[in-house]
C-alpha positions in Angstrom: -30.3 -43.9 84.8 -32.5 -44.0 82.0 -29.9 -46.0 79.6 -30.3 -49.2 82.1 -33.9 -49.6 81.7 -34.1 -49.3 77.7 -37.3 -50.4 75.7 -37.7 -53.9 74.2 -37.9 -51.9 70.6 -34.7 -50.2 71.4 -32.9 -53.6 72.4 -34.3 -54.7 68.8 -33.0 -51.2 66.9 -29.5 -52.2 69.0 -29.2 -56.0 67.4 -29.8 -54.7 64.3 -27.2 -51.7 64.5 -24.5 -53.8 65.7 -21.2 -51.8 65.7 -19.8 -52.4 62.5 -16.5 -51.6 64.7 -16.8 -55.6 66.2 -17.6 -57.1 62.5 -16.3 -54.8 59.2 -13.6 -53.4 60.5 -11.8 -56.4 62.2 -10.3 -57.8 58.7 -9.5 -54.9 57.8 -6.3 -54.3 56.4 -3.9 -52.1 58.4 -4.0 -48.1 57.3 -0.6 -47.3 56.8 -0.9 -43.8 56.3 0.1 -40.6 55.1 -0.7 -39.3 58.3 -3.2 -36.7 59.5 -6.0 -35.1 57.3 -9.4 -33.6 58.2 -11.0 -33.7 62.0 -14.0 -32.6 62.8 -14.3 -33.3 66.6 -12.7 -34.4 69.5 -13.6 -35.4 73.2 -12.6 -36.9 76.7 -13.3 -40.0 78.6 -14.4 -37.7 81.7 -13.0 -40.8 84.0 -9.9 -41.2 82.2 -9.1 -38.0 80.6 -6.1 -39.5 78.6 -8.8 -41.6 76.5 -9.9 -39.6 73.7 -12.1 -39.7 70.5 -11.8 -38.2 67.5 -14.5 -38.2 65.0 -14.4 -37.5 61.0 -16.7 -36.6 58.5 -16.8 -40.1 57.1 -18.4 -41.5 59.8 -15.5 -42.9 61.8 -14.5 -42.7 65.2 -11.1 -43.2 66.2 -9.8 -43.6 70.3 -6.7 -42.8 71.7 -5.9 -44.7 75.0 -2.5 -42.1 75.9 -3.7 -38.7 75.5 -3.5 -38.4 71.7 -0.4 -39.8 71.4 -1.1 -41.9 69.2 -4.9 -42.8 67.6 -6.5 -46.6 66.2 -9.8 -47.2 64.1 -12.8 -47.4 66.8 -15.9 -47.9 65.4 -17.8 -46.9 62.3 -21.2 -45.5 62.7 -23.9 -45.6 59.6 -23.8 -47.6 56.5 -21.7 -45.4 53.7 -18.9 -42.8 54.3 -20.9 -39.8 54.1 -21.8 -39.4 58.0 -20.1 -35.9 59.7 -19.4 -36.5 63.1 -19.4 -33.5 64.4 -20.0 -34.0 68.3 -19.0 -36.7 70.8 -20.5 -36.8 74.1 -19.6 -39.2 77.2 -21.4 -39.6 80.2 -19.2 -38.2 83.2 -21.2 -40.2 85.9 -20.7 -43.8 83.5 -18.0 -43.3 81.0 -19.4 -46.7 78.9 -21.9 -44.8 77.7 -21.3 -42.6 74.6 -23.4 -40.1 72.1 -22.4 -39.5 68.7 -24.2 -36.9 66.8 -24.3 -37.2 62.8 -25.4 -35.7 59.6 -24.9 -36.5 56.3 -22.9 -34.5 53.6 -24.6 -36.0 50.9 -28.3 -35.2 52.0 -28.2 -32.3 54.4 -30.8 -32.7 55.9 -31.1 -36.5 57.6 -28.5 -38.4 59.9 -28.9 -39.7 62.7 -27.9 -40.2 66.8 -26.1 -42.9 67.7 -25.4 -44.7 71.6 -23.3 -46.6 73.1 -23.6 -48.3 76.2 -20.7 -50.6 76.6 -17.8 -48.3 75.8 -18.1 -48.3 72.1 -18.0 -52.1 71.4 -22.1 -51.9 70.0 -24.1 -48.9 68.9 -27.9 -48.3 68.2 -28.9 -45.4 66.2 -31.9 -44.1 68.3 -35.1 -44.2 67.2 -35.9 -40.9 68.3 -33.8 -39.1 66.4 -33.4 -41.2 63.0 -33.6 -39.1 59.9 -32.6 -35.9 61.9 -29.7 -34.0 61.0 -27.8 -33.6 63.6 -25.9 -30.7 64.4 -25.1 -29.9 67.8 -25.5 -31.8 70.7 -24.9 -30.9 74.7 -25.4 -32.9 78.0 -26.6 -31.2 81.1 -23.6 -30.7 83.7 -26.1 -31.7 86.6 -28.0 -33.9 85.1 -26.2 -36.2 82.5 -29.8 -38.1 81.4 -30.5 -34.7 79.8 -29.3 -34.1 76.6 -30.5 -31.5 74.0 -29.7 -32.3 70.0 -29.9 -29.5 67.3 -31.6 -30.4 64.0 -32.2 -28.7 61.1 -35.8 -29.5 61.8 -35.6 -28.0 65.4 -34.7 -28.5 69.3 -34.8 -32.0 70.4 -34.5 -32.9 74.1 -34.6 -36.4 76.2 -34.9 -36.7 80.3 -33.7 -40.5 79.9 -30.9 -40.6 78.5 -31.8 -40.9 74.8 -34.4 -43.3 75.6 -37.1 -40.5 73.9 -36.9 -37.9 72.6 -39.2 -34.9 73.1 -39.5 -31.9 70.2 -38.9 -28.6 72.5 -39.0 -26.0 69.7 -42.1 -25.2 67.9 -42.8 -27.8 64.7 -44.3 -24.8 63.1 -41.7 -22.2 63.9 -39.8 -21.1 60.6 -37.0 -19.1 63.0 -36.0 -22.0 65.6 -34.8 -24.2 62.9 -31.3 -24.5 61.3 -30.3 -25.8 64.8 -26.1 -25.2 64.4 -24.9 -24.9 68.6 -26.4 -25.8 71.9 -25.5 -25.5 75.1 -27.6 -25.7 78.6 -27.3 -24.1 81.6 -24.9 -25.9 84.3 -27.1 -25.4 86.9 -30.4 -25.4 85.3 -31.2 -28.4 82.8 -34.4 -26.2 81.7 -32.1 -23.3 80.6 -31.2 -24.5 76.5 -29.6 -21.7 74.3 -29.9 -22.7 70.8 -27.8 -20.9 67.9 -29.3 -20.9 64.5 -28.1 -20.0 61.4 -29.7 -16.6 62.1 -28.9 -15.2 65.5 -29.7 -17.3 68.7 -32.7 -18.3 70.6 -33.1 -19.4 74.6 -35.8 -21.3 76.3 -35.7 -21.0 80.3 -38.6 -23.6 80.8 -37.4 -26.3 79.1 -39.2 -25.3 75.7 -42.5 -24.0 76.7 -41.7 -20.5 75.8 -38.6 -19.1 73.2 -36.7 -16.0 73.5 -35.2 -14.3 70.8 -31.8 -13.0 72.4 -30.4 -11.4 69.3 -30.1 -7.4 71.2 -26.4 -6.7 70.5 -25.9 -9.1 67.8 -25.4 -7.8 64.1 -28.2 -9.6 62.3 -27.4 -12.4 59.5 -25.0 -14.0 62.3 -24.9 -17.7 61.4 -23.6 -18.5 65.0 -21.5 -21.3 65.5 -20.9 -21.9 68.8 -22.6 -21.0 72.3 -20.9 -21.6 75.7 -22.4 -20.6 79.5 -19.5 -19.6 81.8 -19.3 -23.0 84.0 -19.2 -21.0 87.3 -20.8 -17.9 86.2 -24.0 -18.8 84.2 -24.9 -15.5 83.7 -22.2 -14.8 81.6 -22.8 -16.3 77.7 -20.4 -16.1 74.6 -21.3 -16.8 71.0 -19.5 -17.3 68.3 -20.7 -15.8 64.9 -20.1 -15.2 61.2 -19.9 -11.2 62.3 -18.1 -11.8 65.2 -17.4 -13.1 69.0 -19.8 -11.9 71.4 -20.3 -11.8 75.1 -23.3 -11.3 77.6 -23.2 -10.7 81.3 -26.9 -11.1 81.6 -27.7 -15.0 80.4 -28.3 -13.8 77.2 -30.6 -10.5 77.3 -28.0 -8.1 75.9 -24.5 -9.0 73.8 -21.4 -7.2 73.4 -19.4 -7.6 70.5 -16.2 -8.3 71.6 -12.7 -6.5 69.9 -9.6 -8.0 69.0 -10.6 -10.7 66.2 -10.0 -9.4 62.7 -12.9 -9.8 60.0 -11.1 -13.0 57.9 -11.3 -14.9 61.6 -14.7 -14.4 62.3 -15.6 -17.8 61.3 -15.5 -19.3 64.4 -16.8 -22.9 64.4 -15.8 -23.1 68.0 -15.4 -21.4 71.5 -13.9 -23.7 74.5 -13.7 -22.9 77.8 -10.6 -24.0 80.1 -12.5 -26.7 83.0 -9.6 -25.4 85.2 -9.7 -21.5 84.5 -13.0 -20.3 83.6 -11.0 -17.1 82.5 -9.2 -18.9 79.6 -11.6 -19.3 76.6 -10.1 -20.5 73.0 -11.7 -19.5 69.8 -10.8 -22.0 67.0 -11.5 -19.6 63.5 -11.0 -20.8 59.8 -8.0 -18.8 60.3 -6.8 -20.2 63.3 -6.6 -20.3 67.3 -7.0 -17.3 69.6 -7.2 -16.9 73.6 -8.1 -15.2 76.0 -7.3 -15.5 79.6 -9.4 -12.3 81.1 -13.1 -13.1 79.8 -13.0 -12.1 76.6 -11.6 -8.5 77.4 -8.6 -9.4 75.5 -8.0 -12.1 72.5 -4.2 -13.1 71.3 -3.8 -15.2 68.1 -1.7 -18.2 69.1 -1.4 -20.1 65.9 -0.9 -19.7 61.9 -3.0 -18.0 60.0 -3.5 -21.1 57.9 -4.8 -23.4 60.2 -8.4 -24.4 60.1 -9.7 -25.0 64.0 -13.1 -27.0 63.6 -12.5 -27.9 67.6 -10.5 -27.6 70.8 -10.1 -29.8 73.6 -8.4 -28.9 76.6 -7.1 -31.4 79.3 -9.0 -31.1 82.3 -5.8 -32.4 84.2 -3.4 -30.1 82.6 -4.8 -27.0 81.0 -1.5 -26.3 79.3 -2.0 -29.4 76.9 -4.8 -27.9 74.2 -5.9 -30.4 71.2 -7.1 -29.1 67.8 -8.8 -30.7 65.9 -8.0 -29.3 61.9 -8.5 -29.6 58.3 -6.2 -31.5 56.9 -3.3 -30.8 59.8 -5.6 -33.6 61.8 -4.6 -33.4 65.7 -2.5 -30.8 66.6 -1.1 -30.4 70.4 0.2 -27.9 72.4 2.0 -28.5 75.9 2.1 -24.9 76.5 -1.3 -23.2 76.6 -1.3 -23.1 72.3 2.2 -20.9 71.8 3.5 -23.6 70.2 1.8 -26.6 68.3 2.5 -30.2 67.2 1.1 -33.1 64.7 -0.3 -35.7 66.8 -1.4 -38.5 64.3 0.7 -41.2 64.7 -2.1 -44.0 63.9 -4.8 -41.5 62.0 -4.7 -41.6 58.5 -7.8 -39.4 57.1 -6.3 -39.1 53.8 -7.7 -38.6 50.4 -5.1 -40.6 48.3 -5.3 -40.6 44.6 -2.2 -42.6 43.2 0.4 -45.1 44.2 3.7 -45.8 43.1 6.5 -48.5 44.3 9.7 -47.0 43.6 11.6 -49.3 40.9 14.4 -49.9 42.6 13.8 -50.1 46.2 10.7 -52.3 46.9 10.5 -50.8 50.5 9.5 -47.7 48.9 6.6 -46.1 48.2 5.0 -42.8 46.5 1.7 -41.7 47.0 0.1 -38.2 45.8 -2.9 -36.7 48.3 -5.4 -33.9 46.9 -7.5 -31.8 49.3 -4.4 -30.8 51.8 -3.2 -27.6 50.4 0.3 -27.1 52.4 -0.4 -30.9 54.4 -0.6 -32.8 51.3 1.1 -33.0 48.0 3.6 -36.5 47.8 4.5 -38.4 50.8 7.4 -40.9 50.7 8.2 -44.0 52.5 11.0 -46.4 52.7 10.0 -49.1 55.1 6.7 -50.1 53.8 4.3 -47.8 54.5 5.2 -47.8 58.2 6.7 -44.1 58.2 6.0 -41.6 56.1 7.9 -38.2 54.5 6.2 -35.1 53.4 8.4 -34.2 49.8 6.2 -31.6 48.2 8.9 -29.1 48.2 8.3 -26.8 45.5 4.6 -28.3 44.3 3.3 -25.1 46.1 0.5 -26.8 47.6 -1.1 -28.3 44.5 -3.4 -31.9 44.4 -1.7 -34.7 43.0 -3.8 -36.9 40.4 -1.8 -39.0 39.2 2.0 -40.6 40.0 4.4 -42.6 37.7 7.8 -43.2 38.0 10.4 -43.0 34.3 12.5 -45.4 33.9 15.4 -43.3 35.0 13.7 -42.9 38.4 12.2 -39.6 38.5 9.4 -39.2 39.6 6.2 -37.0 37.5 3.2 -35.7 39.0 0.1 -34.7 37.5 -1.3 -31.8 39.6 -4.2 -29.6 39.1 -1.9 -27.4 37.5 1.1 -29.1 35.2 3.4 -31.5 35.8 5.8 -31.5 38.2 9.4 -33.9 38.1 11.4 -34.7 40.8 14.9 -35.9 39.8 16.1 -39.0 42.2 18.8 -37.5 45.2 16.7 -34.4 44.5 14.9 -32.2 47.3 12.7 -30.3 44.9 10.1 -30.5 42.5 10.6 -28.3 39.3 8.2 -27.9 36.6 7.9 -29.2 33.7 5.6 -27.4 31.6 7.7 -26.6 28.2 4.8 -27.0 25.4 6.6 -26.9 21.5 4.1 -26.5 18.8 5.0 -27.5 15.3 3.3 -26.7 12.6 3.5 -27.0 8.9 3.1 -25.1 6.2 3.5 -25.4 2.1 5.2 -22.2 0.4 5.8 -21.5 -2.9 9.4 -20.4 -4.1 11.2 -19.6 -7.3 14.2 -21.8 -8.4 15.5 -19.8 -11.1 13.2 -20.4 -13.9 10.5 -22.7 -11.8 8.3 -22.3 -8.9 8.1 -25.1 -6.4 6.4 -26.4 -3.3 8.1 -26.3 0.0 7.6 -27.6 3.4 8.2 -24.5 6.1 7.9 -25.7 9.9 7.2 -22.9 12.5 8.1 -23.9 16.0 5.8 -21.8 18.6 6.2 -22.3 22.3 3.8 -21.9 25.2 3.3 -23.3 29.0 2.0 -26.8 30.3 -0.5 -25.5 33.2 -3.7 -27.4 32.5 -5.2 -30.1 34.8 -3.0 -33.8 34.2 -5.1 -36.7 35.1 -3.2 -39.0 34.2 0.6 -40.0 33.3 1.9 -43.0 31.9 5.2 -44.1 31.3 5.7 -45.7 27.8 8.5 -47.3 25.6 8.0 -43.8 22.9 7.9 -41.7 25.5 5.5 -39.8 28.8 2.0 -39.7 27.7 -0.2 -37.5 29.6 -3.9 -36.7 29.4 -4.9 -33.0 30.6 -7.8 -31.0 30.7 -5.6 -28.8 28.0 -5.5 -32.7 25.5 -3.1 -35.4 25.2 0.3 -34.5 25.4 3.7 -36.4 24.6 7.4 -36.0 26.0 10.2 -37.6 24.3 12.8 -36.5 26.5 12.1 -37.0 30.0 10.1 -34.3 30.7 12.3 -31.0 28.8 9.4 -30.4 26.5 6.0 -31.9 25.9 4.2 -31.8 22.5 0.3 -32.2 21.7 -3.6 -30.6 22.4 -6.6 -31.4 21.4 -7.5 -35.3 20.3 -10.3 -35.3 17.5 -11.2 -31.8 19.3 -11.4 -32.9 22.9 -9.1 -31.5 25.2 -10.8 -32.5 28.8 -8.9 -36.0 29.0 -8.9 -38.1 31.9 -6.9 -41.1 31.3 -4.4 -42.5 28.8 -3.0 -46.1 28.5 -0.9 -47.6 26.0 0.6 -51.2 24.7 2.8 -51.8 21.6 1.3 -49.3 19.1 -2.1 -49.4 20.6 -2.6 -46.0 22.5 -6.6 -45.3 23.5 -7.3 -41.8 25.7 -10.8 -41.0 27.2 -12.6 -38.0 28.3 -15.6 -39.2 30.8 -17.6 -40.1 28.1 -16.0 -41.1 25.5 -12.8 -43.1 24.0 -10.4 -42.0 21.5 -8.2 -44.7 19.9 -4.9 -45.2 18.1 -3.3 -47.9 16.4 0.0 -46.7 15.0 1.3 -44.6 18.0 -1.2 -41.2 18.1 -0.1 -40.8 14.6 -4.2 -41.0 14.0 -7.2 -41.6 16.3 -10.6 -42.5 15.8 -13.6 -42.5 18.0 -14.9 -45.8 19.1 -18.5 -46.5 19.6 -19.4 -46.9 23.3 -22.1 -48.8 25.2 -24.4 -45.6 25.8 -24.1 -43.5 29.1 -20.9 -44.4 30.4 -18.7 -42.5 32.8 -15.2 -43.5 32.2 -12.8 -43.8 35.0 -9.8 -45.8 33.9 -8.2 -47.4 31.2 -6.0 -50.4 30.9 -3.8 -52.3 28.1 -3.4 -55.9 28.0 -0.7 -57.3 26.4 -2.8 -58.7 23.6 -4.4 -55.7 22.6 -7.2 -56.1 24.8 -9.0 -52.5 25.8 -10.8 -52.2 29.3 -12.7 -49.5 30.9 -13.7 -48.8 34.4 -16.8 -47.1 34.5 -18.9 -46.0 36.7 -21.7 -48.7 35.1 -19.0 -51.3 35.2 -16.0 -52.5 33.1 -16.2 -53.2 30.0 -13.9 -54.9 27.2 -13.0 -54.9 23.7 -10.6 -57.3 21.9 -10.7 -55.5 18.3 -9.5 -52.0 18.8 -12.8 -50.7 20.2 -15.4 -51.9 17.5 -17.4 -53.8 20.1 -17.5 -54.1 23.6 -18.7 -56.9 26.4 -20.0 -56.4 29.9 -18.2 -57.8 32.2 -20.0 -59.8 34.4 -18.4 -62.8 35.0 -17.2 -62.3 38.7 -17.1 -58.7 38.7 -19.5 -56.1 40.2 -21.6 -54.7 37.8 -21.0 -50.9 38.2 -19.0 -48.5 40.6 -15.9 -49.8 39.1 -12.7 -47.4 40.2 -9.8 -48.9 38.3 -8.6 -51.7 36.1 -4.6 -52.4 35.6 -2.5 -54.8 34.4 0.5 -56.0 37.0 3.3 -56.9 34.4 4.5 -59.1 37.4 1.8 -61.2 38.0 0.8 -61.5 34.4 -3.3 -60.7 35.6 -5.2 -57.8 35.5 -6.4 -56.3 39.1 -9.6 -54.2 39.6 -11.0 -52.3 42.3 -14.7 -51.0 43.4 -15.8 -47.8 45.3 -18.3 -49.9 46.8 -16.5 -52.7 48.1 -12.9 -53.5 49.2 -12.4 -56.7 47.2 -9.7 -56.8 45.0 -11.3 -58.6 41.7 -8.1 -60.5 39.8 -8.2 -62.0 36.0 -5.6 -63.8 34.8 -7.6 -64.4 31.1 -7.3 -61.4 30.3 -11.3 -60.3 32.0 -12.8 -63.1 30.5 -13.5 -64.1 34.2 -13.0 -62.5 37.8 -12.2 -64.5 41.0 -12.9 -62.7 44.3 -9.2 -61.8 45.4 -8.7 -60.3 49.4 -11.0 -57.9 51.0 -9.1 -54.5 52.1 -12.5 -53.7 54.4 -12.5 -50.3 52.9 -13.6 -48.7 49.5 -10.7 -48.6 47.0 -9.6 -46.1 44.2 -6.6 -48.0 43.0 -4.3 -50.3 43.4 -0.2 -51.5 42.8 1.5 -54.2 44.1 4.6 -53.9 46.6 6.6 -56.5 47.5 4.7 -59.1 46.0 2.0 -57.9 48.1 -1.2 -55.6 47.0 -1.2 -51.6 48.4 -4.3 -49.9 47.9 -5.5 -46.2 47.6 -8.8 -45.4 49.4 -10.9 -42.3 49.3 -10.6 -41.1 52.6 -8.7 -43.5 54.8 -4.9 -43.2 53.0 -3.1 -46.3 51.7 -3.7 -49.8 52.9 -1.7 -52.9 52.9 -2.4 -56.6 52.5 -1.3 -58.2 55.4 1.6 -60.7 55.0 -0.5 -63.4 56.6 -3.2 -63.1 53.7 -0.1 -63.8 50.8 1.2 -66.9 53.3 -2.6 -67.8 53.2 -3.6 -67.3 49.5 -0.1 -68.8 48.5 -1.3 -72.1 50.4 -4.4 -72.5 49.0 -2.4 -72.0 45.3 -0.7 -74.8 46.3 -3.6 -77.4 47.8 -5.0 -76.3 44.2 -2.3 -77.4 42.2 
């Protein structure tokens, strides 16, 4: 096959695309959850069926070794998280030998092709298809050294097994671009349909000639998905933004076919059972529908508010159908799709925004999710991270920004609309969005012979529905910062009181110590010294974008910024760099553990925990997490981090033993 004889410059593209899935993710520290979030493909070890992959749109691949039962971390493919991994391919005839298609969400229109030939332990981007956006990918059923890759640039195709790549579609053809599905014949490698993201195109010869095969289609159709009936090629369905359609004639005419209702026409995906060619799945924005007559027919066979971005259906057992969702993650059914299942014991795609260890029980923890709409909300768990409890009851499906804990054990969320309580032994959240407005006024009256001034208070009320960043718990009272201003609650969370500070209302973090209180929108910091009674505006270093703020117990101000952290020991006149051991920008958070008596930062850009016990005069290099961090608290003595799309992480107990012995050989 063409893999075995590969080119001295791909052996040399190979070494230097080593799988980061041997080196960066080994000392990792174990993802603990919430489980679940977005999936964006799924596939099947073709020898051993009950291996799977599972692929994000962060660029990691996960494997499953018992049929999705339960998933682990696999390998990692490009150099950042912004790599959507839309289609896996394995080799049928050699099952050590894996495709991965990619494309980045942050510039459309490069990515790459990645290949493995010893079972996912290595992986060389190949050279062919660097800088290509990759967006479909299919391997011929008779000949598995021909594969076909859709681009946004065009039709790619290779006889040897990725070795090279050949362009198939015209370079100067403005139609056959947009590649977004590709499928080939089963019986005829030359045959390549290609669906664009206006109507569909077919080659018969391998790409010497294109046919426009749009007769029967409505035009505009974005179409998703292309699949040739594996023992009738003749017969070819398409998925489209106007529809599902059928063709009994390889392509030459298409029928729309009934049954699908206009909000489920956004089918990203159309599956045909391996065992029953009759059985087809559609997986739509608005859920999964079958058919098991051709496409005569269609039933929908899951909620409405599911989000199908793939299928996979065992080739052993047709009655055991994976999805792969937004934010549900894996979902199975053992009974043809009637009934359906999470399946993501292991998989943790999780946006995770804050972290709280519950102040009583130091085997519990909090942490608040955004992106996950009825998935998301709070999750709770009482042994460590090791399980975890949906308890969004009542939040209605809104993102969680921020977490903090009063001191009688509540717990307050900061959603992107109000603030929500949850009362300890309680099942739901309530709001708490009670807003009382004093003002007052001076009013002349007469007291018998004399006219004097008095004070007149007017009490308004209104609702607490703004955007809350950021919470924090404080010996006065609940500060929060909200899109809406700064806002204070005396009494646990009854009624709130505040707005604008110095006219700015779109605050994103608060922090307070003593009767130092400082607030910041993302570009500027608002500061207190006797307890919000009056704020001034300190002068920043120019062009910073504010992320977090933190209080030392001396008075000291940091910032985490987006050009670094930065410091000021007298209330905000002047500020230093902090350079000493820290990274110079991407900073995600600064906090103070009261506990440790040391201030703890975190990077986007790097999974090192940065620790300061002079108050950020100087940073030593604390454990590496092996994953980008938004935030972190400490549990147990031991650090728990938040990262931007992998859930929470926990420092392993082996890492304290370790640090705590080289404490001691220091001392």
């Amino acid at each position: 096959m063409g893999f075995a004889s590969v080119s001295y410059k791909s052996l040399i593209t190979l070494v230097i695309v080593f799988c980061l899935a041997a080196t960066g993710w080994a000392a990792a520290w174990p993802a603990l959850g919430p489980d679940g979030g977005d999936v964006r493909s799924l596939s099947y070890d073709p020898q051993k069926p009950d291996h799977l992959y599972l692929g994000t749109a962060t660029g990691t691949i996960y494997f499953s070794k018992d049929d999705g039962r339960s998933w682990e971390r696999f390998a990692h493919l490009g150099v950042g998280d912004d790599y959507v991994l839309d289609h896996i391919v394995v080799n049928p005839q050699n099952s050590k030998v894996i495709y991965v298609g990619a494309w980045s969400v942050e510039n459309q229109t490069t990515g790459e092709l990645f290949r493995s030939g010893d079972g996912g332990k290595t992986w060389a981007s190949l050279p062919g298809m660097k800088g290509k956006s990759v967006r479909a990918l299919a391997m011929s059923a008779s000949n598995p050294n021909v594969l076909v890759a859709g681009a946004l640039d065009g039709v790619y195709r290779t006889l040897d097994g990725g070795d090279t790549w050949q362009r198939i579609s015209p370079a100067s053809d403005m139609q056959i671009k947009n590649i977004e599905s590709i499928a080939i014949d089963p019986k005829d490698p030359n045959v390549v349909y290609a669906g664009t993201w206006h109507l569909a195109w077919k080659t018969a010869n391998a790409g010497a000639a294109w046919e426009h095969i749009n007769k029967g289609m409505i035009e505009d159709s974005d179409v998703f998905s292309i699949i040739v009936d594996s023992s009738n090629p003749s017969v070819v369905f398409a998925s489209a933004c106007s529809g599902i359609y059928r063709s009994e004639d390889s392509g030459e005419l298409f029928h729309k076919i009934q049954g699908i209702p206009f909000s489920a026409r956004r089918t990203r995906v159309l599956k045909q059972d391996p065992g029953n060619p009759a059985i087809i799945y559609a997986g739509t924005t608005e859920g999964l529908w079958k058919t098991t007559d051709s496409g005569r027919e269609w039933r929908h066979v899951s909620s409405s508010e599911i989000v199908v971005n793939d299928v996979l259906v065992d080739p052993r057992n047709s009655q055991r159908v994976l999805l792969a969702t937004d934010r549900g993650g894996v979902l199975v059914s053992d009974d043809g799709g009637q009934t359906l299942a999470a399946s993501n014991h292991g998989y943790s795609h999780r946006y995770v925004t804050s972290l709280v260890a519950d102040q009583s029980d130091p085997n519990t923890l909090y942490a608040g999710v955004v992106n996950d709409r009825e998935w998301g909300g709070v999750f709770v768990s009482h042994d460590n991270g090791q399980h975890w409890l949906q308890e969004s009851s009542g939040l209605g499906g809104r993102d969680i920004f921020t977490l903090q804990q009063g001191v009688n054990g509540t717990l307050i969320a900061g959603t992107n609309q109000g603030i929500f309580l949850l009362e300890r032994g309680a099942s739901e959240w309530r709001p708490s969005k009670s807003v009382v407005i004093e003002s007052v006024s001076m009013h002349t009256v007469r007291r018998g012979r004399k006219r004097i001034q008095v004070e007149r208070k007017t009490v308004r009320h209104t609702v607490l529905t703004a955007r809350v960043d950021d919470i924090k718990v404080t010996p006065r009272g609940w500060l929060a910062a909200t899109s809406a201003g700064l806002f204070l609650s005396t009494n646990d969370g009854r009624s709130w009181n505040g707005g604008p500070v110095l006219g700015k209302q779109d605050l994103i973090a608060v922090a307070a110590s003593g009767n130092l209180e400082v607030t910041a929108t993302r570009i500027s910091l608002l500061i207190s010294s006797d307890r919000g009674s009056t704020w001034g505006q300190a002068t920043l270093p120019a062009f910073l974008t504010i992320r977090d703020l933190a209080i030392t117990p001396e008075g000291q101000i940091l910032v985490a910024a987006r050009e670094g952290a930065y410091r000021s020991s007298d209330a905000g006149a002047s500020w230093q760099h902090l350079l000493n051991g820290l990274p110079d920008k991407n900073i995600s958070s600064i906090m103070y553990d009261e506990a440790g008596k040391r201030l703890l930062a975190t990077s986007t850009v790097t999974g090192v925990v940065f620790e300061s016990q002079n108050g950020g005069s100087s940073w030593q290099r604390g454990p590496d997490a092996g994953y980008p961090l938004r935030r972190v608290a400490v549990m147990n003595r031991r650090l728990v981090a938040a990262t931007p799309f992998d859930g929470v992480v926990l420092q392993p107990a082996s890492q304290m033993e370790s640090a705590a012995v080289e404490q001691g050989a220091s001392n």
